[in-house]
C-alpha positions in Angstrom: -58.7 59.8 101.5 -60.8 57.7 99.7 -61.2 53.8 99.2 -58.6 53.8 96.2 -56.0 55.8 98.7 -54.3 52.9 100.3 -54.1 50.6 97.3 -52.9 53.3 95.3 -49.9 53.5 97.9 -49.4 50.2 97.9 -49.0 49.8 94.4 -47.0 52.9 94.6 -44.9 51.1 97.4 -44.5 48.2 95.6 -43.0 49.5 92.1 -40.4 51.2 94.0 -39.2 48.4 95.7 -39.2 46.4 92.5 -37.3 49.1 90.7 -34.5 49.7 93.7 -34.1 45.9 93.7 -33.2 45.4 90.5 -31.4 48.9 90.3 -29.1 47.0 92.9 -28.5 44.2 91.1 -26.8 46.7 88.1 -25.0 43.6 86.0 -26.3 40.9 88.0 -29.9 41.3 86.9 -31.5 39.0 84.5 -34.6 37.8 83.6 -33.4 33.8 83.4 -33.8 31.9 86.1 -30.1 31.0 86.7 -27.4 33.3 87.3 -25.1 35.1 84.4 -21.4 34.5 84.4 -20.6 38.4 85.3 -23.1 38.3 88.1 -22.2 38.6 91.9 -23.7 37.3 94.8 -25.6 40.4 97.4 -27.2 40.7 100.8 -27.1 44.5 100.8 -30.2 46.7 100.2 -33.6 45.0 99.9 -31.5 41.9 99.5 -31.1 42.2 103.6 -34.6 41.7 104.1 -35.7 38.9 101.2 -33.9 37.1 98.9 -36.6 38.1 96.0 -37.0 41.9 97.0 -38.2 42.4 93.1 -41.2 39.6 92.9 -41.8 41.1 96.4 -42.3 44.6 94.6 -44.2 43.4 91.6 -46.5 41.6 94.0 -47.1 44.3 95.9 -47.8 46.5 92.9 -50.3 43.9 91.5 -51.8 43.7 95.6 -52.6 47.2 95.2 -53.8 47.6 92.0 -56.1 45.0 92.8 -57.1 46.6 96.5 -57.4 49.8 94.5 -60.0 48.8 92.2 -61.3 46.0 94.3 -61.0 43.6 91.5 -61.6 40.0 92.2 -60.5 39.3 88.1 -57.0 41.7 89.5 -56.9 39.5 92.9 -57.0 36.3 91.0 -54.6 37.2 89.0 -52.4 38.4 91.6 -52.4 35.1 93.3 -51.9 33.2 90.2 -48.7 35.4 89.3 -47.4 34.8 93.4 -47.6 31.2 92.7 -45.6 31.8 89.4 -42.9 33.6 91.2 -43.0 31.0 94.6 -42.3 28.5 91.8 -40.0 30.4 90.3 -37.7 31.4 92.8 -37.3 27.6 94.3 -36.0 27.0 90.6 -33.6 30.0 90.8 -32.4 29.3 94.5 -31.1 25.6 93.6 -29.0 27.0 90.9 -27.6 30.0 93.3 -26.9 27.6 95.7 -24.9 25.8 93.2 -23.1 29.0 92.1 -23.0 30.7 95.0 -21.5 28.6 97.7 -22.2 31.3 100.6 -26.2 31.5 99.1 -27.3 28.4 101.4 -26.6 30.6 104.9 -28.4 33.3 103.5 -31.5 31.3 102.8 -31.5 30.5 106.4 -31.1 34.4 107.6 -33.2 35.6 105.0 -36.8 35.1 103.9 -37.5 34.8 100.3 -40.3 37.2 99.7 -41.8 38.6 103.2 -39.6 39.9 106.3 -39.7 37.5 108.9 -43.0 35.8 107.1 -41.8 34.0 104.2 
């Protein structure tokens, strides 16, 4: 194995959980950051784990792209894009909260992009 190997997995890694995540989602799956009217509300899947299962996937992928080629331009990047999604996803949750009334118990069950991290 060389140097590349294990960012090269977890890039790997982390485009497959991106890609499940929002396979799950099927209808509910949008790129706005407030729900659709035929969406549903989920905790199953990668969804029982963290509440943003596809940022968590795209990070990841970014992560080890930028492990990969050991890229401080890819790293910076990378953290620029996690802030983006952190952002992101506190705008999202206070409009699922509002449309999902059930979302706020999840929140404090689940983390929103790392198991038992954050």
């Amino acid at each position: 194995m060389s140097w590349h190997s294990p960012g090269i997995v977890v890039s790997a890694l982390g485009i497959v959980i991106a890609a499940a995540a929002a396979a799950h989602l099927g209808q509910s799956l949008t790129p706005l950051p407030t729900p659709n009217a035929r969406g549903k509300f989920t905790r199953r899947g990668l969804y029982r784990f963290v509440r943003h299962p596809i940022y968590t996937g795209v990070l990841g992928a970014g992560f080890g792209a930028a492990w990969a080629t050991h890229s401080p331009v890819r790293f910076a990047i990378i953290m620029a894009l996690a802030l983006f999604f952190d952002a992101k996803a506190r705008f999202e949750e206070r409009h699922l909260h509002n449309h999902y009334p059930e979302y706020l118990n999840y929140c404090r069950d689940v983390r929103r992009f790392v198991p038992f991290i954050y």
